[in-house]
Residue, then its C-alpha position, 0 to 999 in steps of 0.5 A: x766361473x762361480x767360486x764358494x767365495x762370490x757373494x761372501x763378506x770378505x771378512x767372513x772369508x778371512x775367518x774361515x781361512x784363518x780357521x784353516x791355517x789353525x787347524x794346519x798348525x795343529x796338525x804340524x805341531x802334532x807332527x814334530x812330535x811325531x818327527x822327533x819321536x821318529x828320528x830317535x828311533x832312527x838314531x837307535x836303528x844307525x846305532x844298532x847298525x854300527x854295531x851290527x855292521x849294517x848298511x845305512x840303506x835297505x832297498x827292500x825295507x823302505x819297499x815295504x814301508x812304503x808299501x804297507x804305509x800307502x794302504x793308511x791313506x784313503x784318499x786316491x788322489x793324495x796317495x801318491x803325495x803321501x808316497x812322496x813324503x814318505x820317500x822325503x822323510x826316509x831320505x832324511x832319515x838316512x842322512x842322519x844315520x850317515x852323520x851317526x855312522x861317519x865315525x864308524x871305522x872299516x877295515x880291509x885289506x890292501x891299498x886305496x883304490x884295491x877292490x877291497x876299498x871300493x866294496x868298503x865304501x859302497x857297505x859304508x859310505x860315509x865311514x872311515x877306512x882304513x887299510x891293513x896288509x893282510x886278511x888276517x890283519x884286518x880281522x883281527x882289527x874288528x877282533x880287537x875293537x881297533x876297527x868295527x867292521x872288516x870287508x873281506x873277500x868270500x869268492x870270485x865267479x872266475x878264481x873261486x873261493x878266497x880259502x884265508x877268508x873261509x879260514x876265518x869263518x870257521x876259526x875266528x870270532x866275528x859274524x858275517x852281517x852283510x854281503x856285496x856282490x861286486x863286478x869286477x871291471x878291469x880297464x887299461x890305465x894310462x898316463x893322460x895322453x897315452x894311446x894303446x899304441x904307446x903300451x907295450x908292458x902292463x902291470x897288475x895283480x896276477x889274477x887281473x893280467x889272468x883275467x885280462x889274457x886274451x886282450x893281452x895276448x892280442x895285443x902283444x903285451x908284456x906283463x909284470x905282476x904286482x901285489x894289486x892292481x893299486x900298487x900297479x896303477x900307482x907305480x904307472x902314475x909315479x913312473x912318468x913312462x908313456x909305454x906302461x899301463x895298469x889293468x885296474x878298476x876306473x876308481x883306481x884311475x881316478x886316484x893316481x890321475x890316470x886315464x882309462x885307454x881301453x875299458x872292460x878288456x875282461x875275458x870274461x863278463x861273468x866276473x863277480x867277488x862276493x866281499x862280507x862286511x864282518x863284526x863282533x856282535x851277531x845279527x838276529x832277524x825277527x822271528x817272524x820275519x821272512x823275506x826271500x831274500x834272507x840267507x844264513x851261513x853255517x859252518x860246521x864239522x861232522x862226527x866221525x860216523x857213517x853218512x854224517x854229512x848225508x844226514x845233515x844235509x838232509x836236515x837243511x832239506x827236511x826243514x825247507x831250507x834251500x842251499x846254495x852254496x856248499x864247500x868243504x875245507x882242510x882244517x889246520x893241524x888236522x890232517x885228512x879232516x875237514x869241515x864245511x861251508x853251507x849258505x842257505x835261503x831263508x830265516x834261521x831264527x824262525x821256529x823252523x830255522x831253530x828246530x833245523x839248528x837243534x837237531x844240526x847241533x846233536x849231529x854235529x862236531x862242532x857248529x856255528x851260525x857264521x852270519x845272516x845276510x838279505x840277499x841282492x841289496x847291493x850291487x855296483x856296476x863301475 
């Protein structure tokens, strides 16, 4: 088979090659200018981040990247090359940001192993966390700069809402800037070797053993209520005794040496805790942003009027704004008085967001734009 090159003076040939090789290295130099132009902005994006209590990875925004960018390219049979490079390129991206963000400090409540740790880590992977005793504590924590964010508990599909949590929303100073939705999957731990014909007695937090009854109950076990199942699981592993068990997640089995005798003994599969990454500085989407994905929060209390709460639910309607959550609360102090919890689809900060603020802000008592969160970005399954 002929090639272009039969027939040509071998020196001709390594001229034109050599003339090719030089336009590849003007085309790299032009783009380590371009990569190191990209990676500072990156560095101010992962700076932006710790201060905003952002996760390092957005499925949706390298999505549209990668969407928008593709169209750049003319050529069919380079385009997915290029998608490739562009998914190299994020990739790195994300592991500088990570370098950036791994001094970062998280704060939640309970012990290593708790669900609380295990939600921290999935928002902040590469981050420092650190536990506290309480909600509270651990609020105060991000309040005092001692921490930069706190994962904390909003609801569970099975118990409801963590009301101390809610409390804080609405009193406290923080703003809610990302959302995880963790299943929560509970297995029988026990000492390596140990069968479920050993167990006899089980330990876990009180909700667990509520959730795990009918395994429980089927099986005739007795139960002893700990303050978490990490403190339960812990007490298993110190107690050398084959005849205890722990209800508890597999992470938890991994730290205390355990082993998971029977997995996903849940009543229930529908169990889910929505936990939100709080931090000191407000999250603003562009106005001109508006993914389906984008949810805001409000927490606000009504004048003591005739269908205040009507009219102002009828605002968030009028406005095209789609609730999916609406709560009332007893406020502290204040007896028969209450104020309310609303999540909502959409971009608050768009001109129809901002009108729908304006006219909540008349009609209310008191209002705050608790949080602006994308929606369904963070899942875990173990």
């Amino acid at each position: 088979m002929k090639n272009r090159w039969d027939g040509v003076p071998e020196e001709s040939v390594s001229s034109e090659l050599d003339e090719l090789r030089e336009d590849i290295n003007g085309v790299d130099e032009e783009m380590a200018r371009l990569f190191q132009r990209r990676m500072e902005t990156v560095r101010s994006i992962a700076t932006f981040k710790r201060e905003h209590g952002l996760s390092i990875f957005d499925g949706s925004r390298e999505s549209d990247v990668i969407a928008r960018n593709r169209k750049y390219i003319s050529d069919p049979e380079i385009e997915p090359h290029y998608v490739d490079f562009l998914n190299n390129v994020m990739g790195i991206s994300r592991k500088y940001q990570e370098r950036i963000i791994s001094t970062m400090k998280i704060a939640y409540a309970g012990v290593p192993g708790a669900f609380g740790s295990i939600a921290a880590k999935k928002m902040f992977p590469s981050a420092e966390l650190i536990p506290y005793k309480s909600f509270r504590d651990a609020y105060a924590a991000v309040e005092a700069g001692e921490a930069d964010s706190a994962v904390l508990p909003l609801e569970n599909s099975y118990a409801g809402e963590v009301g101390s949590v809610m409390d804080l929303v609405f009193s406290g100073s923080l703003f809610i800037n990302q959302v995880l939705d963790l299943p929560v999957v509970h297995n029988l731990l026990g000492l390596p070797g140990a069968q479920l014909s050993d167990i006899t007695r089980v330990l876990s937090h009180p909700q667990a053993l509520d959730q795990c009854d009918g395994f429980i109950t089927r099986h005739g076990l007795e139960t002893e209520t700990w303050s978490n199942t990490a403190r339960a699981s812990q007490q298993v592993a110190e107690s050398g005794d084959i005849h205890l068990g722990a209800i508890a997640s597999q992470d938890t089995a991994d730290i205390f040496g355990l082993s998971i005798i029977e997995p996903h003994i849940n009543d229930s599969d529908n169990n889910t805790t929505r936990f939100a990454a709080f931090s000191r500085a407000q999250n603003h989407p562009m106005p001109e942003e508006n993914h389906e994905d984008d949810h805001f929060i409000l927490v606000f209390t009504c004048k003591n009027e005739a269908s205040a709460l009507a009219q102002a639910l009828n605002i968030i309607g009028a406005h095209g704004f789609n609730m999916g959550t609406l709560r009332s609360r007893p406020m502290k102090g204040l007896l028969w008085n209450y104020y309310f919890y609303i999540e909502a689809e959409g971009n608050v900060y768009t001109q129809e967001g901002q009108e729908l603020m304006r006219e909540l802000n008349v009609l209310c008592a008191q209002l705050k734009m608790a949080g602006t969160f994308r929606a369904g970005t963070n899942l875990i399954t173990k």
